[in-house]
C-alpha positions as CSV (number, residue, x, y, z in Angstrom):
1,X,41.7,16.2,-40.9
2,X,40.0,14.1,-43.4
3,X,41.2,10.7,-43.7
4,X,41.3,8.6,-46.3
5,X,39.3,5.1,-46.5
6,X,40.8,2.0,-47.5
7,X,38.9,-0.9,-47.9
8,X,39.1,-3.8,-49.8
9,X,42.4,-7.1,-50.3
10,X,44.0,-6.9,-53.5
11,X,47.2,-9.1,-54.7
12,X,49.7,-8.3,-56.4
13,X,53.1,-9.5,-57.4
14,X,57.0,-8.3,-56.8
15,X,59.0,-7.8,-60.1
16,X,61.8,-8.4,-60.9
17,X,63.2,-5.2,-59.8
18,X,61.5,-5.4,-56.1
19,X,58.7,-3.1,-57.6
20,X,54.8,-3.7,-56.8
21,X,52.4,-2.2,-58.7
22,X,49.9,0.2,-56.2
23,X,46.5,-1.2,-56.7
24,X,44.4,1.7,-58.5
25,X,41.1,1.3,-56.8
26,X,43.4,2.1,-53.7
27,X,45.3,4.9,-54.9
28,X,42.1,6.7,-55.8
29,X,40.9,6.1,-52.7
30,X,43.7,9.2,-51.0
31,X,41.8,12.6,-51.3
32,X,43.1,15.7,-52.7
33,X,46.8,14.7,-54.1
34,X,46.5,13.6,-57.7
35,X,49.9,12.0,-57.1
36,X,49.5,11.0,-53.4
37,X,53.3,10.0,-51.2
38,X,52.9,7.2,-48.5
39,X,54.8,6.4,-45.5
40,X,55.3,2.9,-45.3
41,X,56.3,1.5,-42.0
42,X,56.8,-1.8,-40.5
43,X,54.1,-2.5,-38.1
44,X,55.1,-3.2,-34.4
45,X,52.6,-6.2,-33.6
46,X,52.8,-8.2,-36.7
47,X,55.0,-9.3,-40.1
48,X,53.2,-6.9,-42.2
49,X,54.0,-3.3,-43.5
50,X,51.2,-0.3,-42.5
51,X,50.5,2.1,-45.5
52,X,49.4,5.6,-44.6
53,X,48.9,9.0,-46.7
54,X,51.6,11.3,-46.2
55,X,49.7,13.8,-43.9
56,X,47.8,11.0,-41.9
57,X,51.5,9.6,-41.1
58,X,52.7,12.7,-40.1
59,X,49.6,13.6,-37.9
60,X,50.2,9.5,-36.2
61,X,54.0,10.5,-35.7
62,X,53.2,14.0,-34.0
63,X,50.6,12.4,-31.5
64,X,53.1,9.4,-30.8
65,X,55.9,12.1,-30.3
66,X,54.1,14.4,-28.2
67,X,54.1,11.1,-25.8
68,X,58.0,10.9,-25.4
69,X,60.4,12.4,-23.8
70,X,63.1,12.7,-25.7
71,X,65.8,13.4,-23.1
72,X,64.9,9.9,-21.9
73,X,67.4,7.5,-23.4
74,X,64.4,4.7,-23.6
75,X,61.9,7.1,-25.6
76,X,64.8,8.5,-27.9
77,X,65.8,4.6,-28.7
78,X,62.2,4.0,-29.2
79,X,61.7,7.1,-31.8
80,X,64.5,5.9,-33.6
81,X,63.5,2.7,-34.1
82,X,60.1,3.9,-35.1
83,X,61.6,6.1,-37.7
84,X,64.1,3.8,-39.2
85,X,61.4,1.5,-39.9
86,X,59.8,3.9,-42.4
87,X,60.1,5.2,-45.7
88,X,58.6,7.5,-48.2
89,X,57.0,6.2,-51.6
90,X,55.2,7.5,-54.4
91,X,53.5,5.4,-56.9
92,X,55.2,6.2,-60.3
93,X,52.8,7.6,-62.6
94,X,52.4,5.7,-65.6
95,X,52.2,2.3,-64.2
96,X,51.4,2.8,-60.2
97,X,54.3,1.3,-59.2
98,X,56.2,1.0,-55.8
99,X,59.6,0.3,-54.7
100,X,59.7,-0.8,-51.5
101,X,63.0,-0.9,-49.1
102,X,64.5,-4.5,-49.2
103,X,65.1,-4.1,-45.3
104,X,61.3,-3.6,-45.1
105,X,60.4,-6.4,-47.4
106,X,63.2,-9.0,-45.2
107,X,61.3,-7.6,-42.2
108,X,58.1,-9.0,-42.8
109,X,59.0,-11.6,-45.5
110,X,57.4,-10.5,-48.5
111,X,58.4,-12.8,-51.6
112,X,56.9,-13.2,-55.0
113,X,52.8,-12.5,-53.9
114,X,51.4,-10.1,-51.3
115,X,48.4,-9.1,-50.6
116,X,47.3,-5.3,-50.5
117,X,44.7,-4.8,-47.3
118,X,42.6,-2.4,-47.0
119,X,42.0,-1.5,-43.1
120,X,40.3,2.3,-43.4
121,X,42.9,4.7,-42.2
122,X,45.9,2.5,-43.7
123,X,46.8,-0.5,-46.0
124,X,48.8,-3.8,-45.0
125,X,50.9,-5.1,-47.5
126,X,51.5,-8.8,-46.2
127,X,53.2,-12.0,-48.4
128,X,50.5,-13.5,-49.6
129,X,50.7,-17.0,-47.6
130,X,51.3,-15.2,-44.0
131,X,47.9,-12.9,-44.5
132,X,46.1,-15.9,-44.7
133,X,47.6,-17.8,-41.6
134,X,47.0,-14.4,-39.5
135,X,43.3,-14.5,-39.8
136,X,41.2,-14.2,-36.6
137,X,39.0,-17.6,-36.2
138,X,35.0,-16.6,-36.8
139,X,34.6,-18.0,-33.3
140,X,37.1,-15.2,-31.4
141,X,36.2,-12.9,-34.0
142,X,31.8,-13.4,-33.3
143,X,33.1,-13.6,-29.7
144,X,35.1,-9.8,-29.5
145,X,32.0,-8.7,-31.7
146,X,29.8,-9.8,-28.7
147,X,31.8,-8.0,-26.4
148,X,31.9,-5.1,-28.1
149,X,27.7,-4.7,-28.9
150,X,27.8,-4.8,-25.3
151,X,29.9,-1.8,-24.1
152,X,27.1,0.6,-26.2
């Protein structure tokens, strides 16, 4: 499958109506679809929301579904959580905007300014004041890059 590549923080700012606009340079980043559908989904480790295409999100659900056992009352709790957590949005198309699930925006506290994050394969959408407090400190980050030249 080809992936898209996100790359690149951009703010933006929640309307009135709840509604951010999708940041362009972003949007045309999603290959093929001329009006592209995300899955956005509350991520697991931190109070931020994960952005994925359509067909990369169902591709991540298959593989994480093909792990669980469904018959197991701990993996079918688990899949529903991980699906309630989600929803489906497509950027209108005259303005690019969003609208985002309130329960997903009170999840991971997203008020007036947020910051759009390109991570490759997906986008965070964090409030603006927690991306900043969630950076990794240039010591542990030069430290895990150290690490990491050495495994090759």
């Amino acid at each position: 499958m080809n992936h898209s590549a996100f790359i690149g923080d951009y703010s933006a700012k929640v309307d009135d109506k709840g509604r951010l606009v999708f940041p362009s340079d972003l949007k045309c980043s999603v290959n093929g679809d001329s009006e592209p559908k995300f899955v956005v989904h509350k991520d697991i480790y931190q109070d931020c929301l994960e952005v994925y295409t359509f067909e990369d999100w169902q591709e991540m659900a298959d593989s994480v579904l093909s792990k669980l056992d469904l018959f197991n009352p701990t993996h079918a709790n688990f899949w529903r959580k991980y699906m309630q957590d989600s929803a489906v949005v497509s950027p209108d198309p005259k303005l690019g905007r969003i609208l985002i699930p309130n329960n997903l925006k009170e999840m991971v506290g997203l008020t007036k300014d947020v910051i759009f994050a390109g991570k490759g394969f997906k986008i965070e959408i964090w409030d603006a004041g927690r991306y900043r407090d969630q950076e990794m400190s240039v010591i542990d980050y030069q430290s895990l890059a150290q690490g990491l030249s050495q495994k090759r």
